[in-house]
C-alpha positions in Angstrom: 0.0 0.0 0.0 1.0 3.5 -0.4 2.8 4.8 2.7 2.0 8.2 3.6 4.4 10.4 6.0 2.0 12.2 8.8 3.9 14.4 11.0 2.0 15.0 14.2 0.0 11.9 13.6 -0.1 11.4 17.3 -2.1 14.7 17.7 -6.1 15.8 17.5 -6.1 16.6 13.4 -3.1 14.2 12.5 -4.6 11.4 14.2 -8.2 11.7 12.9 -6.0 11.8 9.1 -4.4 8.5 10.1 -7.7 6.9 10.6 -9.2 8.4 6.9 -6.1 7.2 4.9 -5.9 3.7 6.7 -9.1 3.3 5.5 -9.1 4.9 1.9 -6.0 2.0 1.7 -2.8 4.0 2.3 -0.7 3.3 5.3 -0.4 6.2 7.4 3.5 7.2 9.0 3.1 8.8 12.3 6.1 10.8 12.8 5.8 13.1 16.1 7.9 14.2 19.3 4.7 13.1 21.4 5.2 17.0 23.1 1.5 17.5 22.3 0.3 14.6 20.6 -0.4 11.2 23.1 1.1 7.5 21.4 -2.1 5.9 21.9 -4.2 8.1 19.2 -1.3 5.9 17.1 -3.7 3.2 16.2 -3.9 3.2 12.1 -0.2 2.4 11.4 3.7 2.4 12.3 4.9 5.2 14.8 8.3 6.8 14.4 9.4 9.1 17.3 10.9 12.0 16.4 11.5 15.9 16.3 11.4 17.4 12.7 14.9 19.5 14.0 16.4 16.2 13.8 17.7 15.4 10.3 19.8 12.8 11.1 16.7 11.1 12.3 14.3 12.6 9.8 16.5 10.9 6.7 16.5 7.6 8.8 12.7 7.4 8.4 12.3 8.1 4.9 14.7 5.9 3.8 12.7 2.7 6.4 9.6 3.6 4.5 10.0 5.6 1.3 6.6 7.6 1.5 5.1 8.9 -1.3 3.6 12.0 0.2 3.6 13.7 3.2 1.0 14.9 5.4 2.3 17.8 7.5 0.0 18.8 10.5 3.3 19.0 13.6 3.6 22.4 14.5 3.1 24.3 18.0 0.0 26.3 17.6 -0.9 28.7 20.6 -1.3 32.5 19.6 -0.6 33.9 22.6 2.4 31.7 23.5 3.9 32.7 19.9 3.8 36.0 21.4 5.8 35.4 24.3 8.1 33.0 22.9 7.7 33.6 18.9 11.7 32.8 18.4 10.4 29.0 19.7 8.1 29.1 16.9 10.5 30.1 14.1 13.2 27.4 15.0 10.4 24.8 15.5 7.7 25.5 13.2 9.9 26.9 9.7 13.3 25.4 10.8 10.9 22.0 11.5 9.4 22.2 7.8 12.4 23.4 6.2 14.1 20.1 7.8 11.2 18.4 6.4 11.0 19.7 2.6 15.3 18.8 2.1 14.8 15.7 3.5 11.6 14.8 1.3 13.6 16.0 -1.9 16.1 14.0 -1.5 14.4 11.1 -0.7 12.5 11.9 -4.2 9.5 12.2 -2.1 7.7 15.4 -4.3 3.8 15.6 -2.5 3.1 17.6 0.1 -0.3 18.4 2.2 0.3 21.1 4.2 -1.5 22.3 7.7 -1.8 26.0 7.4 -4.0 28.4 9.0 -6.5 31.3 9.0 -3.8 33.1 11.1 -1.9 34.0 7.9 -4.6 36.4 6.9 -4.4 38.3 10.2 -7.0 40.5 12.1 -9.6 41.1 9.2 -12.6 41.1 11.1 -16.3 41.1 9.8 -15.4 39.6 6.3 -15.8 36.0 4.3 -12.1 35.5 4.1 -10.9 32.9 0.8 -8.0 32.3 -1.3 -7.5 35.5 -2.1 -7.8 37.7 0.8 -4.5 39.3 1.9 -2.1 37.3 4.0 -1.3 39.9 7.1 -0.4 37.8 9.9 -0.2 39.6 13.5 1.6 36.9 15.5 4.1 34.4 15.5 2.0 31.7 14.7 0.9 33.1 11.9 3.5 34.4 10.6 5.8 30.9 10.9 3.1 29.3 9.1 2.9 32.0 6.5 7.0 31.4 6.1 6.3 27.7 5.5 4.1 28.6 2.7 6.9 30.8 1.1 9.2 27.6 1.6 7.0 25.2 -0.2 6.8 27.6 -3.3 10.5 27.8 -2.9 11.1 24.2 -3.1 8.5 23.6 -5.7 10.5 26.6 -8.1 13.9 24.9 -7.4 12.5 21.1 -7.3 9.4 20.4 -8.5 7.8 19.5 -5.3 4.0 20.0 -5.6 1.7 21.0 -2.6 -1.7 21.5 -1.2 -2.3 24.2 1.2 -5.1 24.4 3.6 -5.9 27.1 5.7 -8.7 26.7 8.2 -10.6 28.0 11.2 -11.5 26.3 14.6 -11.9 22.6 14.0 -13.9 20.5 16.7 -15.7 16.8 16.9 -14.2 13.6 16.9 -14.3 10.1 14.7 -18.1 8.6 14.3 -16.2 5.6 16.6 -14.8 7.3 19.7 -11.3 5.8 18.7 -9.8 9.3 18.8 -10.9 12.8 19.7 -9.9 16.7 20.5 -7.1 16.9 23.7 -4.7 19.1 23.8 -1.6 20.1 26.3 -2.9 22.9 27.6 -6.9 22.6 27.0 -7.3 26.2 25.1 -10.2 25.0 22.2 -13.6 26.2 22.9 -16.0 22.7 22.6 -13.3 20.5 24.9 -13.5 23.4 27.8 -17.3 23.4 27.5 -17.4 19.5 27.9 -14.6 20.0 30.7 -16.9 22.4 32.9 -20.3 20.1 31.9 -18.5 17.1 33.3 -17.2 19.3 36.2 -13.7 18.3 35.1 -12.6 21.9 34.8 -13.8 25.3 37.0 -16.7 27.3 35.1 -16.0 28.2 31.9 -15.7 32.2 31.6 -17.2 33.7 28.1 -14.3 36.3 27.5 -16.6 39.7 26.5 -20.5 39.8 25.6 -20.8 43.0 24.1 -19.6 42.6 20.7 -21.7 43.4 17.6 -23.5 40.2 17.5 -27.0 38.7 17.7 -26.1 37.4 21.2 -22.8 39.7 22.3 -20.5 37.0 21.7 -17.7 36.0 19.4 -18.6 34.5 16.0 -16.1 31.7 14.6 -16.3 29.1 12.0 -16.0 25.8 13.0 -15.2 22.1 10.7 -15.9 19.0 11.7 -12.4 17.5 11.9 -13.7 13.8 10.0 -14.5 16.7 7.3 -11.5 18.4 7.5 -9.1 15.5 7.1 -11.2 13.9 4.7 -9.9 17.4 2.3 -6.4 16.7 2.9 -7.2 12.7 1.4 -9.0 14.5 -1.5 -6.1 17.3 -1.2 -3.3 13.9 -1.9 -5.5 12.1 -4.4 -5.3 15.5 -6.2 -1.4 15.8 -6.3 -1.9 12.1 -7.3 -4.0 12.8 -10.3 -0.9 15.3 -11.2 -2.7 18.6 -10.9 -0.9 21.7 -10.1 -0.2 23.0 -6.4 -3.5 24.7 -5.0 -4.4 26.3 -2.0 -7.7 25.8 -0.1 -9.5 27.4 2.6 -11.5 25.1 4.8 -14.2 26.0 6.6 -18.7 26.2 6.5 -18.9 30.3 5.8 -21.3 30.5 8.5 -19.8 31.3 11.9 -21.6 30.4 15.4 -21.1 32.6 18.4 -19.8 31.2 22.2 -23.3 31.1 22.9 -24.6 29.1 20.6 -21.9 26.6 21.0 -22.3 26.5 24.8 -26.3 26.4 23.8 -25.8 23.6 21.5 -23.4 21.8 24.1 -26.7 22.2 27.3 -28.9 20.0 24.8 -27.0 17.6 23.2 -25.5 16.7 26.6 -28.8 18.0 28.2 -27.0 19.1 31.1 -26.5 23.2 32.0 -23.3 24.5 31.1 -21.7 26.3 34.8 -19.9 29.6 32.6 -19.0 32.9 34.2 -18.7 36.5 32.5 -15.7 38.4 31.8 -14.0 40.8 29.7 -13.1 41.2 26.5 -9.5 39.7 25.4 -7.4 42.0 23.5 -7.3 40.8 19.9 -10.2 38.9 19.8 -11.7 39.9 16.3 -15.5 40.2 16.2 -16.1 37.7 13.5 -13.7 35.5 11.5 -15.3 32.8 9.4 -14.2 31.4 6.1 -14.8 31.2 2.3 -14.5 27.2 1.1 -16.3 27.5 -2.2 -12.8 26.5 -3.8 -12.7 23.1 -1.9 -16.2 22.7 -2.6 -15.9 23.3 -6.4 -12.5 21.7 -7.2 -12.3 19.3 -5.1 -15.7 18.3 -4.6 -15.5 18.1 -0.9 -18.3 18.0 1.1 -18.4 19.3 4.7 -21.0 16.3 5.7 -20.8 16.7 9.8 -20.1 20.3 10.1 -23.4 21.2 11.9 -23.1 22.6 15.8 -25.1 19.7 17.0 -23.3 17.1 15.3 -19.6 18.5 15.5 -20.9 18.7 19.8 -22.5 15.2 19.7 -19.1 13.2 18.4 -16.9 15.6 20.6 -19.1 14.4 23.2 -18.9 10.6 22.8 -15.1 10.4 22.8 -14.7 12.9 25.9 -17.1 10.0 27.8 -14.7 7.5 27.2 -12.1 9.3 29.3 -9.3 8.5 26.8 -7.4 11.2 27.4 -7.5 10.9 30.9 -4.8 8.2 30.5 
C-alpha cells in the first residue's frame, strides 16, 4: 500500500487523518515528538518518534519507508504563547518544515499536504475570508506558518515538489467511533473546555466579552468538523496524485456560530446546563472571522458532511465520555 508520512500523527487533526487514509487503503506514518500529541491516538499504522529539527533522524525514516507523500500537520500552535516566545516558533515550526521539505527531496518524495491556518490572513474582522484575501499575519503563529508557505513555493520553483495548502478555522468533533478525539496540552479550544466544565472536570468556563456586535454579544467563529477536514487533505493527496498543479484551499462552512450558541448547543446535546461565568473582553479577539471554502467545494468536490453545531458537539461528546485522554 501507499505509505504516507504524517507528522504530528499522534495529535487531535493528524490522528483523525491516520484513521481516513488507513481506511481509503494507504498506510499512514506517524512521525511526532509526542510534546502535544499522546502514542495511543497511534492506532492506524507504524509510529516513528521523532522531532522534525532532527535530520539525522528525519532521513532515517524516509529511507525505512519511502513515502510517497507527506501529510504535515506537527507544529506548536498557541497564539498567545507565539507571542511570548515567537523565536520558539520560528526554530520549530519553519526550521521543522524546512528540515522536512530537504529531507523529502532528497528522498525523491515530491507531494506535500500542508497544515496552514486562518492566522496567515491576520486580524480582518467582519469579512468572508478565501483564497485570495491578503495574507497579514499579527503573530508568531501566523507568521511561521505564512514562512512555510513561502518555503514550499520555494522548493516547488527549485525542485518540482508539488503542494496542497489548507488554511482553516476552529476545528472540533471527533471520529463517528470514539477511537480518537480533541485533547490538547494545555486545554485552550472552545468545545473541549465546554465539555470539561459540563463534566465538572474543569472550574466554570468564563465567556471572555458579551458586548460585541452580535446577535447574542458574543464572538462568531467558524467551526469544521475535523472527519470533514481530514477527509480534504485525502481529497487534497488524491489531487497531487491525479498530477494537478499545487493549490491552496481554505476550509471551513462560511457561517460562523457565536460562544453562545456553542455553549447552547453543548446544554442539549449533553442535556445538562453549562456552569460559565462572564468576563472581559480579550485584547485581539476579532468580532467575527469565518471562512470562504467555495474552492474546496468546487475543485475538489468536498463536502463538509458533519459540520453542523449539534453534530460536531455530539461526536466531541462521545469520545470525551470515554475518558481516553485521561490516560
Amino acid at each position: 500500500m501507499t505509505k504516507i508520512l504524517v507528522t504530528g500523527g499522534a495529535g487531535y487533526i493528524g490522528s483523525h487523518a491516520c484513521k481516513v487514509l488507513a481506511r481509503e487503503g494507504y498506510t499512514p506514518i506517524t512521525f511526532d515528538n509526542i510534546s502535544t500529541g499522546w502514542e495511543d491516538a497511534v492506532q492506524f499504522g507504524p509510529f516513528e518518534r521523532g522531532d522534525l529539527l532532527d535530520r539525522e533522524r528525519l532521513d532515517e525514516v524516509f529511507a525505512k519507508h519511502k513515502p510517497e507523500a507527506i501529510m504535515h500537520f506537527a507544529a506548536l500552535s498557541q497564539v498567545g504563547e507565539s507571542m511570548q516566545v515567537p523565536g520558539w516558533y520560528w526554530r520549530s515550526n519553519v526550521g521543522g518544515a524546512a528540515n522536512l521539505c530537504e529531507a523529502a527531496v532528497e528522498a525523491g518524495c515530491e507531494k506535500f499536504i500542508f497544515s496552514s491556518t486562518c492566522a496567515t490572513y491576520g486580524d480582518q474582522d467582519g469579512v468572508v475570508l478565501d483564497e485570495n484575501s491578503k495574507q497579514m499575519p499579527i503573530n508568531a503563529y501566523g507568521a511561521s506558518k505564512r514562512a512555510i508557505e513561502d518555503i514550499l513555493d520555494n522548493f516547488e520553483a527549485s525542485f518540482g515538489m508539488k503542494r496542497v495548502i489548507y488554511r482553516y478555522f476552529n476545528v472540533a468533533g471527533g471520529d463517528e467511533e470514539a477511537q480518537v478525539g480533541e485533547f490538547h496540552r494545555p486545554e485552550t479550544h472552545l468545545i473541549p473546555l465546554v465539555l470539561d466544565a459540563i463534566d465538572g472536570r474543569r472550574p466554570k468556563l468564563t465567556i471572555y466579552g458579551t458586548d460585541y456586535d452580535t446577535p447574542d454579544g458574543t464572538c462568531i467563529r467558524d467551526y469544521v468538523h475535523v472527519m470533514d477536514l481530514v477527509e480534504a487533505h485525502v481529497l487534497g493527496l488524491k489531487w497531487l496524485e491525479s498530477g494537478k498543479q499545487s493549490r491552496e484551499f481554505n476550509l471551513g462552512t462560511g457561517t460562523g456560530f457565536s460562544v453562545r450558541e456553542v455553549m447552547d448547543a453543548a446544554g442539549q446535546v449533553t442535556n445538562r446546563p453549562v456552569p460559565y461565568d462572564e468576563g472581559p473582553r480579550r485584547a485581539g479577539d476579532a468580532t467575527r472571522l469565518v471562512s470562504g471554502s467555495s474552492r474546496a467545494i468546487d475543485e475538489l468536490g468536498w463536502k463538509p458532511r458533519r459540520s453542523t453545531m449539534p453534530q460536531m458537539i455530539e461526536d466531541a461528546w462521545r469520545w470525551h465520555q470515554t475518558g481516553h485522554y485521561e490516560k
